[in-house]
N, C-alpha and C positions, 0 to 999 in steps of 0.2 A: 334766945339765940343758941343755948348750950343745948336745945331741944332739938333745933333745926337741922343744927350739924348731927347730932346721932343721929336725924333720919336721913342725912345723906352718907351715912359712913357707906350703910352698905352696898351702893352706887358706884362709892370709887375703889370701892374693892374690887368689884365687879367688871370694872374697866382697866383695875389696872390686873387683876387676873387676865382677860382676853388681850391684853397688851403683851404679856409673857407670851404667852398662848403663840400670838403671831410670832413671836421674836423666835421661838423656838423651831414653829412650824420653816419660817425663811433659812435656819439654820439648818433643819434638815433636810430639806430641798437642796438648799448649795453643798450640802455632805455629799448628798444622790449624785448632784450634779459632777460634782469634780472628782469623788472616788468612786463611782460606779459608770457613769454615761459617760465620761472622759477620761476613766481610767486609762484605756491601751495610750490614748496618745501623748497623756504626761508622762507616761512608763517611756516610750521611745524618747520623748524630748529629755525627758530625765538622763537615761541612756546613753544618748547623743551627747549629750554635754561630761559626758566622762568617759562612754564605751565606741569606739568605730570601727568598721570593718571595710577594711580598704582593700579595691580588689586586687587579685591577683591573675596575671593575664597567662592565660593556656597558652603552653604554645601548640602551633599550626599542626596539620597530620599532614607525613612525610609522604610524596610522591616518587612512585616506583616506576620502572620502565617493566616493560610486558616478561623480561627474563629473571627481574629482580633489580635492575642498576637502580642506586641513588639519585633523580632527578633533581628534588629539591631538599632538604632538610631544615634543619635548625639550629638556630646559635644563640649565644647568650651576648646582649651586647647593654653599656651603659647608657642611659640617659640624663637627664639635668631635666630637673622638674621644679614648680614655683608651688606651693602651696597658701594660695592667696590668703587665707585666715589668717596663718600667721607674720603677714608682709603688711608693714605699717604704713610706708611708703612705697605701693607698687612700681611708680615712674623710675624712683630712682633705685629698685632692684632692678628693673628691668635693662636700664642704661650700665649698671656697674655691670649685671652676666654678661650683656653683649660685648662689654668692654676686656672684660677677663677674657674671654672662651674665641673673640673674634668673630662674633657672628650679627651680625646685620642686625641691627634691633627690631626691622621690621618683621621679619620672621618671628622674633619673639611675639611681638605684641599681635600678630596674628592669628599667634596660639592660645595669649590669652584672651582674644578675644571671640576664637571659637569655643572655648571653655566657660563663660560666662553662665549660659545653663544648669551648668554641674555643678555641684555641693562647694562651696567654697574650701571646704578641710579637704578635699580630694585634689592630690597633685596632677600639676598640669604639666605636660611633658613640652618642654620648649625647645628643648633640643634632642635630637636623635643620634644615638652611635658615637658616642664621644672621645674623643681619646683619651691617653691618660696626661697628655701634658694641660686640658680644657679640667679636667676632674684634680688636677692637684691645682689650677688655678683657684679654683673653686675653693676647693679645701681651705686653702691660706688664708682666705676671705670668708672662712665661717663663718666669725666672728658680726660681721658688715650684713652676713646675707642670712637675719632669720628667713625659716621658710624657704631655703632654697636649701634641696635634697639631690642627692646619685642614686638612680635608683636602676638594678639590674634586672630586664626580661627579657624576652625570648624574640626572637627575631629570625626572619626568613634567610637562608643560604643559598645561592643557585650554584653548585659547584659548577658547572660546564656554561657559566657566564649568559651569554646571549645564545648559545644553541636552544633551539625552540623555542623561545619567548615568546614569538607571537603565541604559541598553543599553550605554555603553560601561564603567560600572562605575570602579572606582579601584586601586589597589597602596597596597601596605604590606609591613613586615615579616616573612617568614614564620614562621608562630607552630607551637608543638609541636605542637600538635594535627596539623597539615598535617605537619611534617617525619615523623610518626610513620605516614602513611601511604605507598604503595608508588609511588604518581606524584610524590612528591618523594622518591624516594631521593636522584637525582641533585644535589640543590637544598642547596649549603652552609648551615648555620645563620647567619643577621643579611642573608640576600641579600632584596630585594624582588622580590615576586610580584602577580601579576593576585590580588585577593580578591571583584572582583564581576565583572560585565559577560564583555563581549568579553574585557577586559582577563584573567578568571580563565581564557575555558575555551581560547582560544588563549594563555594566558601560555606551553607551552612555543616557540610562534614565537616571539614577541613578546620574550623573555629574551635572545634571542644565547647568548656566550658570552664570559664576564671572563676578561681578559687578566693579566700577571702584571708585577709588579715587582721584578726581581731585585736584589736589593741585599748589601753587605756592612756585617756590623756588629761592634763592636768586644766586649770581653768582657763588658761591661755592658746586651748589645744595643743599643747606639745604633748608627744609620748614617753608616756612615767613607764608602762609598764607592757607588756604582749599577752594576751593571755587562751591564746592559738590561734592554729593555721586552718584552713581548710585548702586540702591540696587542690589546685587546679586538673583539669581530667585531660588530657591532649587530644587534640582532634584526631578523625579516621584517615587511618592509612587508607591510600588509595592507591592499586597497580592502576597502570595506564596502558591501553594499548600496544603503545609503539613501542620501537625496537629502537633500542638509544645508535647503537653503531650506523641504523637505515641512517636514521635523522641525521648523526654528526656526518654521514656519505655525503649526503644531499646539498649539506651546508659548506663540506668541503669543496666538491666539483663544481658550487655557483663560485667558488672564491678561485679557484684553480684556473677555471676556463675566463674567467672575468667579467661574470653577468652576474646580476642583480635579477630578483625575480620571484615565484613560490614553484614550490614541489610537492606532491601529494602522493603518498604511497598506499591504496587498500588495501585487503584481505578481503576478495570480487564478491565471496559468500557470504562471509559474514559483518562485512562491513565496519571493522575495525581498522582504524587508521592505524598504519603502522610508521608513518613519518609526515609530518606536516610542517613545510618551513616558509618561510617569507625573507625575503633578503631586500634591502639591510633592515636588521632587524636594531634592539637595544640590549642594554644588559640592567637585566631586574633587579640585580643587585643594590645598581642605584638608587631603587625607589623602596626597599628593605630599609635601609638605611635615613632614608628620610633624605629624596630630591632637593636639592637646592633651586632658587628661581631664575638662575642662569641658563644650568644644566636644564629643566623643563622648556623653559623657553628655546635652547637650542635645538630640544626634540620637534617642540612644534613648528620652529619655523627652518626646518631642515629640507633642502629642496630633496631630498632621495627619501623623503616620507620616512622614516624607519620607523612610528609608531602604526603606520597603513597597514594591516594584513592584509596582502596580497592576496594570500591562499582564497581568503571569502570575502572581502570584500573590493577586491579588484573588480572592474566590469571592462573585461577588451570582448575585441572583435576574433572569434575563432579560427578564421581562415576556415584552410581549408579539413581542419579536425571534425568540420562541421557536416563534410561530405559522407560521414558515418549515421548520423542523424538519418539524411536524404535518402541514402542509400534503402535504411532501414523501413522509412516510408513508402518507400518505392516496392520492395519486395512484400510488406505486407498488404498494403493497398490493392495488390496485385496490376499495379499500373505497366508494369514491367519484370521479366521475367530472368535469371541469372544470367540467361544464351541470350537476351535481345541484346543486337549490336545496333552502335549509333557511331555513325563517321564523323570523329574530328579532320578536319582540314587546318585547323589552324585557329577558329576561331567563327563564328556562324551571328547571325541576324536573327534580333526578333525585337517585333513590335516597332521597325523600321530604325533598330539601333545595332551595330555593330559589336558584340563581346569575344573578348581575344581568349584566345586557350594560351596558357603559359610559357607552350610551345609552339614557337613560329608556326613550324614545317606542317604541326598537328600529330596526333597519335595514329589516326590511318581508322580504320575498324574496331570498336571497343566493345567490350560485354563489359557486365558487370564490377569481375574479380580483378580485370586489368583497369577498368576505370578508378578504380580504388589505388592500384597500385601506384598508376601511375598519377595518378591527383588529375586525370583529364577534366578540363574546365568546361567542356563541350556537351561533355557524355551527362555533367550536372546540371549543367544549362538546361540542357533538354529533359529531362528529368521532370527537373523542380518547376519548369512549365506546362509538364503534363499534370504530376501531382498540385498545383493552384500553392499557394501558401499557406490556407488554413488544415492543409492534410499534413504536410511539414512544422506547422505549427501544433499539431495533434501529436506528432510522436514527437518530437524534439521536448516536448514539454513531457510527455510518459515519462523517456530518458532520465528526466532532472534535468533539463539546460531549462533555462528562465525560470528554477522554481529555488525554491528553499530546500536546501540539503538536507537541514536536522540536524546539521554538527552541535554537538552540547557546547557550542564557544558562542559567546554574546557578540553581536551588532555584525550577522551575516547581512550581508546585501543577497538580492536579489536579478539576474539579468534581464533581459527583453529577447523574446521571441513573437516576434510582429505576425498579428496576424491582422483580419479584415477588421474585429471586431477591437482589435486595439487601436489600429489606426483612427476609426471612427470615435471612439471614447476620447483619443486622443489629443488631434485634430479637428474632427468634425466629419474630414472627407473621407469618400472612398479610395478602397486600394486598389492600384495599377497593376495591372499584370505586368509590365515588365519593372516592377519592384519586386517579383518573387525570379528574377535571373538573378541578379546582387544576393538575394538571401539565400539561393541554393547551394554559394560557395563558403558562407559564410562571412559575406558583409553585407554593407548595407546599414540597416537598422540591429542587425544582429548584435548582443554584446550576452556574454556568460561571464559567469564566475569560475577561475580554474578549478575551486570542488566542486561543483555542477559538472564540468568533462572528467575528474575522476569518479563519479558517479554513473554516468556516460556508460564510459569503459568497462567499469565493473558488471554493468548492467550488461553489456554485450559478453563481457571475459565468459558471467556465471554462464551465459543462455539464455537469460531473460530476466531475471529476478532484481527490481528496483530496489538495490540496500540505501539504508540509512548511516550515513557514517557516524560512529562513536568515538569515544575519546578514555573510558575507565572500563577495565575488565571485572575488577573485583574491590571488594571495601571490606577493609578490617573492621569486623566488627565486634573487637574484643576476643574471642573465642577463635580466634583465625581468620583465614580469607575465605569473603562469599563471594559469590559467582554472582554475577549481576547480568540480567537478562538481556537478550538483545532490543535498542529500545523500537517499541510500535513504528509499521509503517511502511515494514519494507512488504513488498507484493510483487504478484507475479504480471507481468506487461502483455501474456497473450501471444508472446513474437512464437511464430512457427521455428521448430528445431532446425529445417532445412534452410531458414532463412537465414538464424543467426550464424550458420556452418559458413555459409555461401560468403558474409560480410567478414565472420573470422578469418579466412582464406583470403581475403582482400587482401588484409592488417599483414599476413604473415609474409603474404608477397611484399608489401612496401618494406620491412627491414632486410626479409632472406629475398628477393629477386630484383625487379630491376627498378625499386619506389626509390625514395629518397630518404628513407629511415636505414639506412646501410649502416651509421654509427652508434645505432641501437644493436647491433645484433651479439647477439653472445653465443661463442663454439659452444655445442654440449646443448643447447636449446634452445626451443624453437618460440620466439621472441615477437608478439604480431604487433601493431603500431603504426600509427599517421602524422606525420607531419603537417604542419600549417604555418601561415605565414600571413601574418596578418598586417594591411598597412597602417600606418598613423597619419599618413597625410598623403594626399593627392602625388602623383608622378610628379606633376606638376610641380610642387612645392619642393620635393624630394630634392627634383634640380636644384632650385633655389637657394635650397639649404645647405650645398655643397659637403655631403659626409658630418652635421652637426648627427651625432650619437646618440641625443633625445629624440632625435625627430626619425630616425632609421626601425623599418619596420620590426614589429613582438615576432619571437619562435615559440614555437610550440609543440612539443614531441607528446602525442601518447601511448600511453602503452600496455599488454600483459603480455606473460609469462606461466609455465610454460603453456603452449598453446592447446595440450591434450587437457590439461585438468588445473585451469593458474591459480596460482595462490597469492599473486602479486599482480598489481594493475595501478595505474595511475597517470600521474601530469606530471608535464615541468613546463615553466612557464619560462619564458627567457627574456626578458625586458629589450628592450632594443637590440636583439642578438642578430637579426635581419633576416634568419633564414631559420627553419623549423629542423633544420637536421642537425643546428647548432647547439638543439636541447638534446640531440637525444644520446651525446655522452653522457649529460646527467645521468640522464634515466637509465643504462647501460650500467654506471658504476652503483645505483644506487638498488638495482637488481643483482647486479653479481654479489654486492654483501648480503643482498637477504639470501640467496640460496648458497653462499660460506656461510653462514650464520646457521642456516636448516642445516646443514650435509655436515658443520663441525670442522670445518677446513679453515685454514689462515685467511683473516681480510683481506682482500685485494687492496692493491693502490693505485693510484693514476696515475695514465703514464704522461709521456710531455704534452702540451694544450697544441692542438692543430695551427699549422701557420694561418694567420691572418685571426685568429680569435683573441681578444684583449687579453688571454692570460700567456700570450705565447710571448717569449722574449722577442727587444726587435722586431717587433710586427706591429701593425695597422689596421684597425679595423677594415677589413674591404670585404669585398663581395664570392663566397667561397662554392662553388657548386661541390655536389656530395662525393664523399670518397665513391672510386668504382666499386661494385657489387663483388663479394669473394663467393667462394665457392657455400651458395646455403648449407644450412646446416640441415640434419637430415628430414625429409619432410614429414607434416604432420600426417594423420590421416585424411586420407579423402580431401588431401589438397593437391589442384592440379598440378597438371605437367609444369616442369620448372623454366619457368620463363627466359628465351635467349635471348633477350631484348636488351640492348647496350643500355647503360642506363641514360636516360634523358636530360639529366641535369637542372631539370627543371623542379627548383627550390619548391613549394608549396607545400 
């Protein structure tokens, strides 16, 4: 027996040797494993559990007006933030904040429950812009509320309120929708972002880069101890175009004369806006701040739209602004020549239909310069049926009308310029020739965008050259201001120099001779421009509706300046103003400040509102034909003889 076992001894050595063996080999394997192949992420978890860096939010890059003014800036403002980790019972911090501070618990919990995603040690901002009487609530309930912090960042200022909003736009929270797409990858969930204007399509300058708070916290994550900052970078300054005094002109004269509307000021060559407005507008302010869902809901169910930019995303009908388009068609086409005359009588047949010219009696004999002048319906009639529609639809669309501007501001709409091959896309069916009398005056199917006619304009002011409208000159790029290129796009249209002279002498008769743009015109120079007049609803209805103010037809003035060499062109749109010469004191005051503003001379003001326009005391909307023609100002070159023609009165 005592034999047996010594020849098994050396057996269980032998096993319990490769028994070690394993035990040791498994041990160095889970060594490998946890302090080498898993080293980084016990290091960060480790980390985490005593070091965090919590961000620090940039603030925004301040927006300049083209001469230097303050557009937007920045402020420091408080918040109340939750930090879930250390909130035991969320329900009932959440009931006591909204109970202290007065705020809708719903709001709260909306915010925490778009925060869900994020770190739970990272504060969630529940309420925005606090006062100090909601922060000393707070205070007194420290005690009650672990986890609930004031915490101070940077936040957007609009000093001059609602002036330009539609173009510089406002920030807010970024919402899933946007984190879900591929330009916010970069962009943390609960960071604020540009949502309109300027403010969205440059938010990534305009954002910087948030800085970080290192800190050390105890096991319960509370913070024991800081152990630095990393400074936040501020976003890029940005000049902008426009000319703050054009802009605050523009917004002034729609509030002065009593109309609601947009306005559009270029720079014809280079295509830099110099004033873009929309009335009624909002003020950004309140969404820096952090909107309530009152206040939103009021915006949105506000019958005078005030979040609608008019400027681009309006689509009316242009009247007769449109007769510049035709015109243009007509000369290069070579369908008709500057000297061919066409007799209005009053109103002429075609395609066994009667269409009226605006004036009973008729214009009598018209060429070209005078059919412009005087907005003859007859002289366009006949025209826009020699040229067909799709020749009218070939240059109307070169112009920019029914196309995309290119303005750098998000959610541009697009007009209609009807041609054969739209209608059939459309529809199915083919187009009627007497569908192209309606389009030659600019109705019908016609509808633009008012930056599409100051594109228009520009494009006739320069001579020919399709600019792109912009909105930023230069960007701080650390090191001072760069010059930022003008963006792709703009080209040249081919229009003959003789032709575009021929259509400018048009323009310049309707303010200096016997048009209906007489309150466009400014002493000292020579101011060229077309009214239009566009309806909303059938004659017919017009009756019916006995002077209802929504239903009374859009004005429409455009315009440049000076007419030897302009440097200023544009629109104003006039909402139910009824008549087109009702826009063009806009456009008059909002041209005399740009050239006090070039020449260095005191702004002008305005003077009392014309009887019968909503801003005139004791008056009533009614029906105003144009002041009489004064003595033009001196003429341009190579603009005809000065027309003795009484004026017509005939609005269009």
């Amino acid at each position: 027996m005592i034999a047996e076992e010594r020849l098994n001894l050396p057996l269980r050595l032998r096993v319990l040797q490769w028994s070690l063996a394993a035990v040791f080999l498994v041990l160095a394997i889970a060594f490998w494993y946890f302090q080498v192949a898993r080293h980084q992420q016990f290091l960060e978890m480790a980390e985490n559990n005593h070091q965090r860096a919590l961000p620090l939010q940039a603030p925004r890059g301040v927006l300049f007006d083209r001469r230097g003014a303050v557009l937007v800036e920045n402020r420091y403002a408080f918040n109340i933030s939750i930090v879930r980790e250390q909130v035991s019972d969320l329900a009932r911090t959440t009931r006591l904040v909204a109970q202290l501070t007065g705020t809708p618990i719903e709001s709260i919990s909306e915010a925490l429950e778009r925060s869900k995603r994020l770190p739970t040690y990272r504060p969630t901002v529940v309420i925005r812009n606090v006062t100090e009487a909601q922060i000393a609530a707070v205070a007194a309930h420290r005690l009650e509320l672990p986890g609930v912090i004031v915490e101070k960042t940077p936040t957007r200022r609009y000093p001059s309120e609602s002036m330009a909003a539609h173009l510089i736009g406002y920030v807010g929270e970024v919402t899933d929708a946007q984190l879900a797409r591929p330009e916010y990858r970069e962009i943390p969930g609960g960071a604020i972002v540009g949502q309109a204007g300027v403010e969205q399509t440059y938010n990534p300058l305009l954002m910087g880069s948030d800085g970080a708070r290192h800190v050390v916290v105890n096991s319960r994550g509370r913070e024991i101890d800081v152990l630095g900052e990393e400074e936040p970078v501020e976003g890029r300054r940005l000049q902008l175009t426009i000319d703050a005094d054009v802009q605050r002109a523009a917004e002034e004269a729609f509030r002065h004369y009593g109309f609601r509307g947009a306005a559009i000021a270029l720079a014809p060559r280079s295509g830099e806006v110099l004033a873009l407005s929309s009335l009624p507008a909002y003020d950004p302010n309140a969404f820096a701040a952090g909107i309530g869902r009152a206040e939103w809901n009021g915006l949105l169910t506000d019958p005078l739209r005030p979040l609608n930019n008019r400027a681009i995303q309006g689509r009316y009908s242009p009247g007769s602004t449109f007769k510049i388009a035709v015109a243009v068609a007509g000369l290069q086409e070579h369908v008709i020549t500057p000297d061919t005359r066409i007799f209005c009588g009053g109103g002429a047949s075609f395609y066994g239909r009667f269409f009226k010219c605006h004036k009973a009696g008729g214009h009598g004999s018209v060429a070209m310069r005078e059919a412009i002048e005087k907005s003859c319906n007859v002289y366009f009639y006949t025209l826009g049926n020699i040229l067909g529609v799709d020749r009218i639809h070939k240059w109307a669309t070169a112009l920019g009308l029914g196309e995309m501007s290119g303005i750098d501001l998000p959610h541009e709409t697009r007009g209609i310029i009807p041609s054969t091959a739209w209608k059939k896309q459309r529809t199915g069916e083919k187009w009627y020739a007497g569908e192209t009398i309606s389009v030659s005056i600019g109705q019908g199917q016609v509808s633009v965008t008012p930056i599409s006619l100051a594109v228009m304009m520009a494009s006739v002011a320069n001579g020919g050259t399709r600019i792109v409208p912009h909105l930023v000159r230069a960007v701080d790029n650390g090191k001072g201001w760069e010059q930022l290129p003008a963006p792709e796009g703009q080209h040249e249209l081919g229009m003959e120099p003789a032709n575009v002279d021929v259509v400018r002498e048009g323009l310049w008769m309707v303010v200096n001779g016997a048009g209906t743009g007489g309150r466009g015109r400014i002493v000292g120079y020579d101011v060229g421009g077309k009214t239009g007049t566009a309806q909303v609803i059938s004659n017919q209805g017009k009756a019916r509706a006995k002077g209802d103010r929504d239903l009374r037809d859009h004005g429409w003035f455009v315009f440049f300046a000076p007419a030897k060499n302009p440097t200023i062109a544009g629109v104003v749109f006039a909402e139910h103003s009824e008549h087109g010469f009702n826009a063009a004191p806009i456009a008059k005051f909002m041209m005399e400040t740009w050239f006090a503003k070039e020449e260095g001379r005191p702004l002008p003001t305005l003077g009392p509102p014309p009887a019968g326009t909503p801003g005139a005391a004791g008056t009533t909307v009614v029906a105003q034909r144009p002041a009489p023609p004064r003595t033009p100002a001196a003429p341009v070159a190579a603009t005809p003889s000065t027309p003795t023609h009484a004026s017509t009165g005939g609005a269009r």
